[in-house]
C-alpha positions in Angstrom: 20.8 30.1 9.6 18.2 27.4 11.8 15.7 29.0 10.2 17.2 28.9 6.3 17.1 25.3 7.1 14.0 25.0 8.5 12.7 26.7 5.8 14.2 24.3 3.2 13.1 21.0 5.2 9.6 22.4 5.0 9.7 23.7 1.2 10.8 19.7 0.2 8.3 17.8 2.4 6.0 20.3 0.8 6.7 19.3 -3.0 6.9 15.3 -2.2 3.6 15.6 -0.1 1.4 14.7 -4.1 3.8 11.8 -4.2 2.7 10.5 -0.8 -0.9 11.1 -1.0 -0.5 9.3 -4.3 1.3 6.4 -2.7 -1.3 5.9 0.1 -3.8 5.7 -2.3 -2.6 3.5 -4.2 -1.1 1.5 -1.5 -5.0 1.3 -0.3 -6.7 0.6 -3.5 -4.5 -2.4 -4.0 -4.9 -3.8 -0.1 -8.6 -3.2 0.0 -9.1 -5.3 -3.5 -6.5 -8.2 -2.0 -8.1 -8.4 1.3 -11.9 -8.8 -0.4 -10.5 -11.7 -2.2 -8.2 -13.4 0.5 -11.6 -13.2 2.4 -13.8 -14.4 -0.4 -11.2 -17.2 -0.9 -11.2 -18.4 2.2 -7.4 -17.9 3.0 -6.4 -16.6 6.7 -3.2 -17.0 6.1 -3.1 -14.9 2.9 -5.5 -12.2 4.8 -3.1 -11.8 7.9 -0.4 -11.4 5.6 -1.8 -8.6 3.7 -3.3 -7.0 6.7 0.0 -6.7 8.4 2.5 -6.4 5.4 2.6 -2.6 3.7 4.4 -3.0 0.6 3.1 -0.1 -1.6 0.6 -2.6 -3.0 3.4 -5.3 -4.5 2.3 -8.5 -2.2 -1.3 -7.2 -2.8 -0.8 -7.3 -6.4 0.7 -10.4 -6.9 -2.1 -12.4 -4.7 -4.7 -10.8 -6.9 -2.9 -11.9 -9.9 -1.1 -15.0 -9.4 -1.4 -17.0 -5.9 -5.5 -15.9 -5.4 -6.5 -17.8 -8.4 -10.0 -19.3 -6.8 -9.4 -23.1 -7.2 -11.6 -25.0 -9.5 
């Protein structure tokens, strides 16, 4: 029966693994792109922020779309 079990753990982390590798990636893309422009801006605040904070991309997203506007 330990092994039935095993078996089944194995067979679900197996079918959620594209799901993961998706996430990271995406996760990535998005923290990559906000870090260039926290940099670029010239806001440590917003770079430590994004460097420590893993949010599957959702604080990177909104600081490339509404609070890292470069000021005029």
């Amino acid at each position: 029966m330990l092994i039935s079990e095993n078996t089944d753990s194995l067979a679900q982390f197996t079918a959620l693994m594209p799901l993961i590798v998706i996430a990271a990636i995406w996760s990535t893309v998005w923290k990559l792109l906000a870090l260039y422009r926290a940099g670029f801006n010239r806001s440590p605040g917003w770079f430590i922020a994004l460097a420590i904070f893993n949010t599957l991309g959702i604080l990177d997203i909104l600081y490339l779309f509404i609070f890292g506007k470069k000021k005029n």
